[in-house]
MISEKOL-32298 format. One record per residue (C-alpha): residue number from 1; residue in one letter; chain; x, y, z. Coordinates in nm, 4 decimals. Example, Ala and Ser with C-alpha at 12.3 -4.5 7.8 and 13.67 -1.06 7.14 Angstrom:
<drenlos>
i,aa,ch,c1,c2,c3
1,a,A,1.2300,-0.4500,0.7800;
2,s,A,1.3670,-0.1060,0.7140;
</drenlos>
This chain:
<drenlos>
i,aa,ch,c1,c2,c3
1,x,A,11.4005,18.6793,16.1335;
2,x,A,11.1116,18.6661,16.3768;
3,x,A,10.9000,18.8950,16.1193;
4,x,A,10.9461,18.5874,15.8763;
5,x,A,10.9057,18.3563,16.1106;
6,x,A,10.5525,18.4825,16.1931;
7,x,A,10.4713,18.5634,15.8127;
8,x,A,10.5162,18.1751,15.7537;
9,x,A,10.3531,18.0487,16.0285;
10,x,A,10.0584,18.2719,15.8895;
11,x,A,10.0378,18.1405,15.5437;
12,x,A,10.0172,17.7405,15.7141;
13,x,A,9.7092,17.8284,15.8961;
14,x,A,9.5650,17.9814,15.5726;
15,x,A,9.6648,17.6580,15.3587;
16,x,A,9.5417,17.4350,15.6531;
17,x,A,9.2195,17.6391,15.6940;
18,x,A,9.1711,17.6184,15.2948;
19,x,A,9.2812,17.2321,15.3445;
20,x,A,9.0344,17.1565,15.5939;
21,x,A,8.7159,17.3651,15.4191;
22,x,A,8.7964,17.1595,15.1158;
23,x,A,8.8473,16.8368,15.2296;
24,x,A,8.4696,16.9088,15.4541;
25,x,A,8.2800,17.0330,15.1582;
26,x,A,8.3939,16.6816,14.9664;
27,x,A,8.2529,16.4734,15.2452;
28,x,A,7.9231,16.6816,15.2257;
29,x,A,7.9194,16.6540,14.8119;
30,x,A,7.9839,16.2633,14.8313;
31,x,A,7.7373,16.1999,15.1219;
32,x,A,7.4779,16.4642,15.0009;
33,x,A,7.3655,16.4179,14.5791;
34,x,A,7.1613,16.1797,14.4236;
35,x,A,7.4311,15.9979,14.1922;
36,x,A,7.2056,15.9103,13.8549;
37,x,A,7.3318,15.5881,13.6629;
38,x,A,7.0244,15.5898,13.3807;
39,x,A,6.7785,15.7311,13.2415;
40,x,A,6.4635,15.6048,13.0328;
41,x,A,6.2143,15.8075,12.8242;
42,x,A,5.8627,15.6955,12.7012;
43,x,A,5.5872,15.8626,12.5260;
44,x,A,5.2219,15.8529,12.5957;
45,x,A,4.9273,16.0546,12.5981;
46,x,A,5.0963,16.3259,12.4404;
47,x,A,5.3325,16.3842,12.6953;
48,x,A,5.7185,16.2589,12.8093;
49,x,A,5.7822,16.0588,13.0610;
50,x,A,6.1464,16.0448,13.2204;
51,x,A,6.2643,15.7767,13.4565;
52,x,A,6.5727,15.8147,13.6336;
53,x,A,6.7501,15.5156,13.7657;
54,x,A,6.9781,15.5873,14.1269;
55,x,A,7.1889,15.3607,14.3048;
56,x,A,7.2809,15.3596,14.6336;
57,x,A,7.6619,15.4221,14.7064;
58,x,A,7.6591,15.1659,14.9698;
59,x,A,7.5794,14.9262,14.6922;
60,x,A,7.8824,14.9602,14.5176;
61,x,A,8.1550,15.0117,14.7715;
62,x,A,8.1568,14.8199,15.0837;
63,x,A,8.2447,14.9342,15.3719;
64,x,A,8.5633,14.7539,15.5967;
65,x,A,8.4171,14.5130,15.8506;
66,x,A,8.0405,14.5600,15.7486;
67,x,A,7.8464,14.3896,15.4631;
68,x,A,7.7013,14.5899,15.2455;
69,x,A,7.3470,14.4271,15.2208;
70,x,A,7.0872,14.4033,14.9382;
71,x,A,7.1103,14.6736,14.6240;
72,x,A,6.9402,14.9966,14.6766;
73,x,A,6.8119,15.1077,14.3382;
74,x,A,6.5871,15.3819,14.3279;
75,x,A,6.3512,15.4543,14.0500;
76,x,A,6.1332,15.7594,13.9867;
77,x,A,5.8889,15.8680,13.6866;
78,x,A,5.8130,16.2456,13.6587;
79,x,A,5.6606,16.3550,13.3789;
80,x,A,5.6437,16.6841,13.0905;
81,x,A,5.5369,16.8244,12.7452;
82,x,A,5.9121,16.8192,12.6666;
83,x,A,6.1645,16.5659,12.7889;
84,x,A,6.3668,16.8813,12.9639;
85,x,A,6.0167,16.9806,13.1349;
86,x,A,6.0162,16.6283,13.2324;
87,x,A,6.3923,16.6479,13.4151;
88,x,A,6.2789,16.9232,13.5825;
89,x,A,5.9169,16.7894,13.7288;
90,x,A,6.1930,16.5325,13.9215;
91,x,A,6.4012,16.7825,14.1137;
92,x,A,6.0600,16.8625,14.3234;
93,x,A,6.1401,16.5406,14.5392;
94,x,A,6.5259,16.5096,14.4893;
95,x,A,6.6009,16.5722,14.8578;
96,x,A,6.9496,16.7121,14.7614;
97,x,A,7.1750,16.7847,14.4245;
98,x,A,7.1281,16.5158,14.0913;
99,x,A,7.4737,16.4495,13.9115;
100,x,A,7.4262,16.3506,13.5721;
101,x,A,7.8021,16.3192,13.4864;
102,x,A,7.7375,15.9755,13.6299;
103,x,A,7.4783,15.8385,13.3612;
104,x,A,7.5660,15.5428,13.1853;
105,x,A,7.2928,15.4438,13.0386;
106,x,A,6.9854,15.5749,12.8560;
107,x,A,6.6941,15.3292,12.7813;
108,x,A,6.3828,15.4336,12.4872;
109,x,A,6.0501,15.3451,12.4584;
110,x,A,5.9310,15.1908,12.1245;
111,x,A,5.6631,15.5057,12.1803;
112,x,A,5.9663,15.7399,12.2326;
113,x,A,6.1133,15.6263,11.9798;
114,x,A,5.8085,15.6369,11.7091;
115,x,A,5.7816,16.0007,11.8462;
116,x,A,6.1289,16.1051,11.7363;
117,x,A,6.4454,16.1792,11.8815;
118,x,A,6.5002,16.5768,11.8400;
119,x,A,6.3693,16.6672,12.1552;
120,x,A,6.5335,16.3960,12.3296;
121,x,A,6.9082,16.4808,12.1298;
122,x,A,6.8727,16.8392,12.2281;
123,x,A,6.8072,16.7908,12.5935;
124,x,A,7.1002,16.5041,12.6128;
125,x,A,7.3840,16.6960,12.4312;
126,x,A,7.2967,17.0469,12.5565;
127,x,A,7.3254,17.0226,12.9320;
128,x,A,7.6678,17.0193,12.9723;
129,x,A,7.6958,16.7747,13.2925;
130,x,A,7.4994,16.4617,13.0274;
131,x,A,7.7868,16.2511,12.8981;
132,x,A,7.8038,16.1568,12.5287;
133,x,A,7.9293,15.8368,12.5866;
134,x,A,7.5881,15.6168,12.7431;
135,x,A,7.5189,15.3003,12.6173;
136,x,A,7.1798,15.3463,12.4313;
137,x,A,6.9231,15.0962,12.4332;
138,x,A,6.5339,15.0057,12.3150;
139,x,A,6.2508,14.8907,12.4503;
140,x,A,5.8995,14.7508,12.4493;
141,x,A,5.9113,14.6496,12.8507;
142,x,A,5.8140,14.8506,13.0921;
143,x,A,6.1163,15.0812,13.1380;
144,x,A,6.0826,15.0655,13.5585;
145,x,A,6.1117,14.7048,13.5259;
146,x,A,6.4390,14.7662,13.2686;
147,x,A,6.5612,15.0319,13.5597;
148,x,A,6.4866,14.8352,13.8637;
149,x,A,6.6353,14.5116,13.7134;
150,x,A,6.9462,14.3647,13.9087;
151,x,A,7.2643,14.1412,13.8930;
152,x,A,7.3444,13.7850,13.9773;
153,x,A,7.4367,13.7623,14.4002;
154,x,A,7.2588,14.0920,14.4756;
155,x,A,7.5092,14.3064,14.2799;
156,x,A,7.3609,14.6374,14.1925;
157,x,A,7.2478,14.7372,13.8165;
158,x,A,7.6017,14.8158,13.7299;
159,x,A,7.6846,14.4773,13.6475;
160,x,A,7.4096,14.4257,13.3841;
161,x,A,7.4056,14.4512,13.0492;
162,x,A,7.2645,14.7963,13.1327;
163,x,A,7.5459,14.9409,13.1972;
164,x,A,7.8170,14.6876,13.0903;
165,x,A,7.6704,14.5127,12.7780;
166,x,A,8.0646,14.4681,12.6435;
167,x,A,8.1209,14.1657,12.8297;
168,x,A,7.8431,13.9438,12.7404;
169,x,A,7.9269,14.0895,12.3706;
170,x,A,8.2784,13.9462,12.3790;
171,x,A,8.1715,13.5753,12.4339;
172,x,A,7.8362,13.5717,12.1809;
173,x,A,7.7781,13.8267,11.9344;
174,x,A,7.3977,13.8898,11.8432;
175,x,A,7.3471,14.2393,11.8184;
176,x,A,7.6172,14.4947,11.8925;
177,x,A,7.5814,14.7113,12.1827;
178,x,A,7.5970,15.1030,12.0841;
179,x,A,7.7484,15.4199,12.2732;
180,x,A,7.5039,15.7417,12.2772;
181,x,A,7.7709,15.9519,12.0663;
182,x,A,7.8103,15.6335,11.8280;
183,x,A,7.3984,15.6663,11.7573;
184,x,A,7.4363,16.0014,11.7395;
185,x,A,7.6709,15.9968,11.4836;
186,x,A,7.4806,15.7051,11.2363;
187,x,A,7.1684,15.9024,11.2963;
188,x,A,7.2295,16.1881,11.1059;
189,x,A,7.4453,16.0740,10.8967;
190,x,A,7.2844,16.0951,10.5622;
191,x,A,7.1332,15.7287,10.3995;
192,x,A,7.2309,15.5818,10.6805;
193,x,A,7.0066,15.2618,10.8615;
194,x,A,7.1468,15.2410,11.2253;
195,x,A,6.9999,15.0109,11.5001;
196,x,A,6.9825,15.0188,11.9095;
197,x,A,6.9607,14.7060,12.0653;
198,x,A,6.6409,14.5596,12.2326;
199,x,A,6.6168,14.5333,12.6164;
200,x,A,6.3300,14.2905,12.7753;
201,x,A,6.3194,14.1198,13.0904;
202,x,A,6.3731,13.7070,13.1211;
203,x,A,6.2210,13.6002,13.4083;
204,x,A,6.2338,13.2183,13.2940;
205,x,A,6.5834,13.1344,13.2395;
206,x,A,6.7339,13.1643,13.5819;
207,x,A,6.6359,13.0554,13.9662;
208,x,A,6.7698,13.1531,14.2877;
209,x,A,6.7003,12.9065,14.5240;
210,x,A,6.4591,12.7596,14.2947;
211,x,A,6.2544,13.0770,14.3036;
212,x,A,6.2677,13.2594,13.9288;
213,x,A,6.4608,13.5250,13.9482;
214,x,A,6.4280,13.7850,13.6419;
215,x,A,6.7202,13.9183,13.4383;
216,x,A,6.7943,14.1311,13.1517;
217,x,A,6.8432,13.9944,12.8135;
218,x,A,6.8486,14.1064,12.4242;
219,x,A,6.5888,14.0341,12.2253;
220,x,A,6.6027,14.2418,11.8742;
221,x,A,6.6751,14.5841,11.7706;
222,x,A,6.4952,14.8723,11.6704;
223,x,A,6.6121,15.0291,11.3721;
224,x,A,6.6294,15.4182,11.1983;
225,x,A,6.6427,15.6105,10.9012;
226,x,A,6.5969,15.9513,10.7910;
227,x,A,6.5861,16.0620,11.1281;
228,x,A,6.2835,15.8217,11.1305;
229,x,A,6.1518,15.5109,11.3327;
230,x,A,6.1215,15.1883,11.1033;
231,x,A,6.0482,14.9174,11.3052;
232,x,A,6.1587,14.6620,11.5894;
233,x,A,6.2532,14.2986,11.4775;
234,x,A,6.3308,13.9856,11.7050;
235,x,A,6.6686,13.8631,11.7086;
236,x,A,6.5684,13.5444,11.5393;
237,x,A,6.5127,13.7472,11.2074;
238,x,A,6.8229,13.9081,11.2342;
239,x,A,7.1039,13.7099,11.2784;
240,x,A,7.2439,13.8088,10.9405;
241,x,A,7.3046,14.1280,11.1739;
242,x,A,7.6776,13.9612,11.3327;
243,x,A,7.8616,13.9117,11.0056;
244,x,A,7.7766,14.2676,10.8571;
245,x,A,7.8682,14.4406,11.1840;
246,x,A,8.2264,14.5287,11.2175;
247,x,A,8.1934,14.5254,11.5991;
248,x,A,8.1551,14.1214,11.5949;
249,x,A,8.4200,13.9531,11.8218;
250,x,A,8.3140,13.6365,11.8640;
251,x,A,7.9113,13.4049,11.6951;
252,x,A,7.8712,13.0514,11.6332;
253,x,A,7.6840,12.8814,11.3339;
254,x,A,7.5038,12.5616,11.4033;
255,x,A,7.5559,12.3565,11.0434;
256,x,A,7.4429,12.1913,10.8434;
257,x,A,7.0976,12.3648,11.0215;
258,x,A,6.9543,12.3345,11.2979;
259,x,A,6.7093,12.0341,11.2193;
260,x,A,7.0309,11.8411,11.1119;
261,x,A,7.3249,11.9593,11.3485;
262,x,A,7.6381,11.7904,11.2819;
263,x,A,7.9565,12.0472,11.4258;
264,x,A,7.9295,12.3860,11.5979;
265,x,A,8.1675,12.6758,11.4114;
266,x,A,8.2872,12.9521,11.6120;
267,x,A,8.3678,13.2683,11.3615;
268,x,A,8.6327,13.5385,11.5233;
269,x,A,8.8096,13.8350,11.3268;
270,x,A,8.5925,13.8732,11.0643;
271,x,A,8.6236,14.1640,10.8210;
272,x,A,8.3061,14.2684,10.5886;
273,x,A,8.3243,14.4627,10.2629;
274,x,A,8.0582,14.6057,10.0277;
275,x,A,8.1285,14.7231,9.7017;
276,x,A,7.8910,14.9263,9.5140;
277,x,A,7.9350,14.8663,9.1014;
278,x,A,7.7270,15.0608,8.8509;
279,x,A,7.6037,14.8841,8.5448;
280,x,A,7.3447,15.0606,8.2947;
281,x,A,7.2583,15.3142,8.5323;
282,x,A,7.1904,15.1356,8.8442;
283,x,A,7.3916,14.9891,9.1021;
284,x,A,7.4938,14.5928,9.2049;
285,x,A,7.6496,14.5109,9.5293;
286,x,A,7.9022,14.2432,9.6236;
287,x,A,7.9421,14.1846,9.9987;
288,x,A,8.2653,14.0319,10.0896;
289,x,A,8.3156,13.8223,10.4237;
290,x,A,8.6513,13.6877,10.5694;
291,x,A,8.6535,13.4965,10.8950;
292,x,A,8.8431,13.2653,11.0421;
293,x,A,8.6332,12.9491,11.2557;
294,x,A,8.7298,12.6814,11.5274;
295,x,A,8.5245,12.3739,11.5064;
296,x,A,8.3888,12.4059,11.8314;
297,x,A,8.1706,12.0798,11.9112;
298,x,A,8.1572,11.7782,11.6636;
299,x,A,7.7595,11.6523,11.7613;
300,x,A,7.8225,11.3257,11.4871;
301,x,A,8.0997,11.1286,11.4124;
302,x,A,8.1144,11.2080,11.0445;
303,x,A,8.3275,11.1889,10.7041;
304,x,A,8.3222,11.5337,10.7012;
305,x,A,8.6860,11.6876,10.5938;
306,x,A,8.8136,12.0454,10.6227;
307,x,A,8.7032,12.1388,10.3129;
308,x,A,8.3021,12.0388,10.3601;
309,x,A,8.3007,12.1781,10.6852;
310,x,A,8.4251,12.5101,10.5330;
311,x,A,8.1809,12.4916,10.2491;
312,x,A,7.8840,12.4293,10.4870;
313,x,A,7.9936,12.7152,10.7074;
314,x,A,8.0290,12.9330,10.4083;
315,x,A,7.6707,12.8825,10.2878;
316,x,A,7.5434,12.9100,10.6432;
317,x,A,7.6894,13.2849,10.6230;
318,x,A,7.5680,13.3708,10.2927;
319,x,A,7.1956,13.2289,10.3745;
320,x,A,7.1469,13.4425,10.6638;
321,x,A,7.2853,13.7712,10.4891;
322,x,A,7.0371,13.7053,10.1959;
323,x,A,6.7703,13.6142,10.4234;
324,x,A,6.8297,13.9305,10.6142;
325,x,A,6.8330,14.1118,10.2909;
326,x,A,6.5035,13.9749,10.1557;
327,x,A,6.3472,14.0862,10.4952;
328,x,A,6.4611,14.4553,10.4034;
329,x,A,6.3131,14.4686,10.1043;
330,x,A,6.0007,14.3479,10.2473;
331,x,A,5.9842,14.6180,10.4902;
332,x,A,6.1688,14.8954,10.3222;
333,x,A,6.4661,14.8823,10.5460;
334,x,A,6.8343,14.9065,10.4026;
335,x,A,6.9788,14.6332,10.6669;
336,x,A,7.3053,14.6310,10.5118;
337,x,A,7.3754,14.9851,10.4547;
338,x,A,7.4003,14.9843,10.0780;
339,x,A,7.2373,15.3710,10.0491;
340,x,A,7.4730,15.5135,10.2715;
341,x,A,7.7764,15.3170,10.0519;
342,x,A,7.6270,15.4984,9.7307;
343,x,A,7.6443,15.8268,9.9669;
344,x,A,8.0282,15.8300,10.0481;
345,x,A,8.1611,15.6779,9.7115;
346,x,A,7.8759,15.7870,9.4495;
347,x,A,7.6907,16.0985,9.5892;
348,x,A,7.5872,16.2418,9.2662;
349,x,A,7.4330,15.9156,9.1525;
350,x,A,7.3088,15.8311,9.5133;
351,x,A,7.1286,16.1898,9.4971;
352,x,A,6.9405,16.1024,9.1467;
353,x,A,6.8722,15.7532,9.2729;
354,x,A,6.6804,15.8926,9.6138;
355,x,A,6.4629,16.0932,9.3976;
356,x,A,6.3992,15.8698,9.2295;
357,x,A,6.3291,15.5916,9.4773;
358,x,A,6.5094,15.2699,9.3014;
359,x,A,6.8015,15.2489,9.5283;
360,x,A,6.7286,14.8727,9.6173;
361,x,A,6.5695,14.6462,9.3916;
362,x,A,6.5507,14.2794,9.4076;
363,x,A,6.8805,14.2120,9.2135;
364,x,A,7.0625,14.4581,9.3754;
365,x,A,7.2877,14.1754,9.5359;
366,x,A,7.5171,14.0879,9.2608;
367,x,A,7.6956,13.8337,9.4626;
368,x,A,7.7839,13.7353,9.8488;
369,x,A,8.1550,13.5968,9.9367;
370,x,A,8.2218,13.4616,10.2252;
371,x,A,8.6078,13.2980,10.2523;
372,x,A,8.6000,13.0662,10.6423;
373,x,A,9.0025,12.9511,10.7467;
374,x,A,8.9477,12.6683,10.9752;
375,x,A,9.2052,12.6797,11.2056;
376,x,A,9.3693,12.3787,11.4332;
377,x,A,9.2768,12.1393,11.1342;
378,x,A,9.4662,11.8705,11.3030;
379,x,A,9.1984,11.8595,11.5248;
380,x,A,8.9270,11.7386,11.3201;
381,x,A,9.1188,11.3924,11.2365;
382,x,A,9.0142,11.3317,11.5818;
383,x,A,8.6489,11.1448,11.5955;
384,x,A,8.3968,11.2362,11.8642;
385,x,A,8.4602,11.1059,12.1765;
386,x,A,8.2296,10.8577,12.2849;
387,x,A,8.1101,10.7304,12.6104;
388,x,A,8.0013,10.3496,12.6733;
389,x,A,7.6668,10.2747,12.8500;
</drenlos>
């Protein structure tokens, strides 16, 4: 009995040495690595050039009884002939062990971009501590400004669009916000056009303390094809973008225009279709959109029924998808995907159509549907609520 007495009180110390070791090297991991939250890559002068964006845990978790003071964001720019050579160059002043597994967010030049992406795919997807799931954006800013930019109150870079573009996405829908792996997965897929969002700095909009204070915003997208760079393009010549993207929650249409405004429509749960129909050899396209729409603000007090405001709101919708389409054509971009439709539902014709280059022509667009519900139509009996001076 004493024999197994002893043997037991020999395996606790082992399990509370083993405890203790553990529970010491996890206080030294957490105290001692550089914790990277994004990365951005330009291209100049034939060379890479990597930034890597850290953030300073005390910025992020505050400690009981002690404030946690202004965000520590640390920045850093090493450079390489590869984008791998260029990781590399930055563990010479790391101080202690980078974590990647923490990245959530990767930020490209226009340059990097024009450059191509191989080199930059390989290096992201074939260390296995990289993440596929960043949010991947574009730029024509300087990226240390992009890295170095913060939130409202002092919060860290975390609560940007940076790293948490979703949220502002939810309440206005320009252009949609896109996951690494997502990219990844439009980029190679064959006829495909895919697009990363834009990224600039607005240092006009807001003031703290009456002092400007600058803040991320979205300003375009740069778009691909082929595995090739065709072009940026501001977000005012694209906002036939929202109602061809399936990831649109939530956009508002100013109608009649915006030289005339008479009611604001809010569109939610739309659903988009195209459908590809062959006639003498070539291909016609019907886009169908289904939304329903709140009448959000009524700027006039107007005759306007149900049925015009669902007409102008209709025709709003349809202008900007054939504006947006015209602008393709001028610049050789497929903006609403009509290759890669041919690709899944008529390869053998989409394969004789490449070679031959006729895929889009100016009639392509046989016709653009767009059915609006306006919902709470009680509502609109009501006039516009006026004030007396």
């Amino acid at each position: 009995m004493k024999r197994i007495t002893m043997i037991a009180c020999s395996i606790n110390l082992v399990l509370c040495l083993f405890v203790l070791t553990a529970c010491e090297n996890d206080i030294g991991e957490i105290e001692n690595q550089n914790f990277a939250t994004a990365i951005g890559v330009d291209y100049r002068d034939g060379e890479y050039y990597v930034s890597i964006q850290m953030i300073g845990l005390n910025s992020i978790a505050k400690t009981e009884g002690s404030d946690k003071g202004p965000p520590q964001v640390y920045v850093s720019e090493t450079s390489g002939k590869t984008f791998i050579d260029a990781f590399f160059n930055a563990y010479y002043t790391s101080q202690e062990r980078f974590l990647w597994a923490h990245v959530t967010a990767v930020v490209l030049s226009e340059n990097a971009l024009e450059q191509g992406m191989d080199s930059i795919f390989d290096g992201l997807t074939r260390y296995y501590e990289f993440r596929p799931t960043p949010w991947i954006f574009g730029t024509k800013s300087p990226i240390l400004d992009i890295l170095s930019a913060i939130g409202f109150f002092d919060q860290n870079s975390l609560n940007t669009i940076l790293h948490s573009p979703e949220s502002s996405y939810e309440q206005r829908s320009t252009i949609r916000p896109l996951k690494l792996n997502q990219f990844e997965r439009e980029f190679f897929d064959p006829g495909r056009t895919t697009y990363i969002p834009s990224l600039t700095i607005d240092d006009q909009q807001w003031k703290k303390n009456k002092k400007s204070e600058a803040k991320l915003a979205i300003d375009g997208a740069f778009f691909l094809h082929n595995h090739k760079y065709k072009g940026y393009f501001p977000y005012e010549k694209l906002k036939g973008m929202r109602w061809i993207a399936p990831e649109t929650v939530r956009a508002s249409l100013l109608l009649p225009n915006e030289t005339r405004p008479e009611f604001i429509a809010v569109l939610e749960d739309q659903t988009v279709k195209i459908i590809p129909e062959k006639q003498d050899g070539n291909f016609r396209f019907t886009v169908l959109f289904l939304a329903n729409a709140i009448v959000s603000n009524r700027i006039k007090n107007n005759t306007l029924n149900v049925n015009a405001m669902e007409e102008y709101v209709q025709k709003g919708i349809i202008s900007e998808i054939r504006q947006l389409y015209r602008l393709g054509l001028e610049h050789d971009i497929d903006f609403l995907n009509f290759e890669h439709q041919l690709f899944r539902k008529y390869n053998a014709d989409w394969k004789k159509l490449k070679d031959q280059g006729t895929l889009l022509q100016e009639d392509s667009i046989k016709s653009i549907d767009a059915h609006i519900t306006l919902e709470h139509s009680g509502s609109f009996k009501n006039r516009k609520i006026k004030i007396k001076e």
